[in-house]
C-alpha positions in Angstrom: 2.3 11.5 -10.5 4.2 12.1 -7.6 4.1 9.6 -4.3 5.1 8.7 -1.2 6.7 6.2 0.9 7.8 5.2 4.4 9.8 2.1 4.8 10.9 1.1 8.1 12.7 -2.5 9.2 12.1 -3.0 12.8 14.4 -5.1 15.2 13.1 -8.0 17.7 13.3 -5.5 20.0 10.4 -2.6 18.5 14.0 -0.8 17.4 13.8 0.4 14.0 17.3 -0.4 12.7 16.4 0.9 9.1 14.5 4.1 8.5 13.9 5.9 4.9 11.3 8.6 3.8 11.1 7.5 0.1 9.0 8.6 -3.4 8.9 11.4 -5.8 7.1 13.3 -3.4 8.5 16.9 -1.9 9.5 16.1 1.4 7.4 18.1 4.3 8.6 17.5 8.0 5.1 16.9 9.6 4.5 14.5 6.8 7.6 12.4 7.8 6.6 12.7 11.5 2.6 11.5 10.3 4.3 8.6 8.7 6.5 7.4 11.3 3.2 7.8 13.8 1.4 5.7 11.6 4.0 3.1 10.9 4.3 2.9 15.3 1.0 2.4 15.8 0.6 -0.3 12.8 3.6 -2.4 14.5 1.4 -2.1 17.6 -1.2 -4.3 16.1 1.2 -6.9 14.2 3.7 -7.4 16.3 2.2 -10.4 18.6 1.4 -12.0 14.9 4.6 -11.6 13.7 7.7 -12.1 15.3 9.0 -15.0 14.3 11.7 -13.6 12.5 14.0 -10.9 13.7 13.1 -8.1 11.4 9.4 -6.6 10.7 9.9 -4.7 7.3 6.9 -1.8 6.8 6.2 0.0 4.2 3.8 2.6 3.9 2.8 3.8 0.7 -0.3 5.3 -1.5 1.0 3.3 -4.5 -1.5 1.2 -6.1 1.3 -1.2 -7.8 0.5 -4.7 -5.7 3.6 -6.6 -8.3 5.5 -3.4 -7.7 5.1 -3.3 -4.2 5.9 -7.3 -3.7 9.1 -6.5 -6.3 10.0 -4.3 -3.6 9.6 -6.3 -0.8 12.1 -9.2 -2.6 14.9 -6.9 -3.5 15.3 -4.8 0.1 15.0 -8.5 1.8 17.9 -9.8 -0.3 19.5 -6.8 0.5 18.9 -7.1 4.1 19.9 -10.6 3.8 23.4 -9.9 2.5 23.7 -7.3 5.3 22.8 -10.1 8.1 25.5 -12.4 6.8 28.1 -9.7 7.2 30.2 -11.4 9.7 30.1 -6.9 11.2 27.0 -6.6 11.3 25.4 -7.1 15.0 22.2 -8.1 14.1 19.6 -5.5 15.9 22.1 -3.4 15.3 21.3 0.0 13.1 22.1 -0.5 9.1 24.3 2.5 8.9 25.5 1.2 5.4 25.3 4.3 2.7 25.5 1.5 0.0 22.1 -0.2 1.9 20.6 3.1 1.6 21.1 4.1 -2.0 19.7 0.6 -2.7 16.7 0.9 -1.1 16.0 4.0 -2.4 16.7 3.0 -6.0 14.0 0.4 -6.0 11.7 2.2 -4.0 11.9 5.1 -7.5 12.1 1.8 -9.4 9.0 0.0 -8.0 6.8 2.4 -5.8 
């Protein structure tokens, strides 16, 4: 069955510094634009809840896998972790890293 996901990491600042269109899904252009609509107005109504760390990571998904989905979540914040503590990396900042990226995108096929 095909699926499809948006994951987004937002900065402090409502900058998203990490954007990926993933699943097994064909990629449509309006779909990707519905997606990132949907994730904007959803960090509308938890960002006064949450921001008390300095990245919101959103994922929005029609995948039905709740140990999958949390699998997810664990890996890409390790990952994001490892990127942090890059003594380069100006946190905020975009994640322009290609090996980032292909990560993500492998557990998103792995677990979504």
């Amino acid at each position: 069955m095909a699926s499809t996901a948006c994951f987004v990491i937002v900065s402090k600042n409502d900058i998203p510094i990490y954007e990926a269109e993933v699943g097994s899904a064909p990629k449509k252009e309006d779909l990707a634009y519905h997606h990132q609509f949907i994730l904007h107005a959803a960090l509308d109504v938890v960002q006064d809840l949450a921001w008390t760390t300095n990245a919101i990571f959103m994922l929005l998904h029609d995948s039905r896998s709740e140990d999958g989905i949390k699998s997810f979540f664990q890996e890409v914040h390790e990952l994001y972790i490892k990127i942090f503590l890059n003594p380069l990396y100006l946190p905020g900042s975009r994640i322009a890293s290609s090996h980032f990226d292909t990560k993500v995108r492998a557990l998103a096929r792995k677990y979504l």
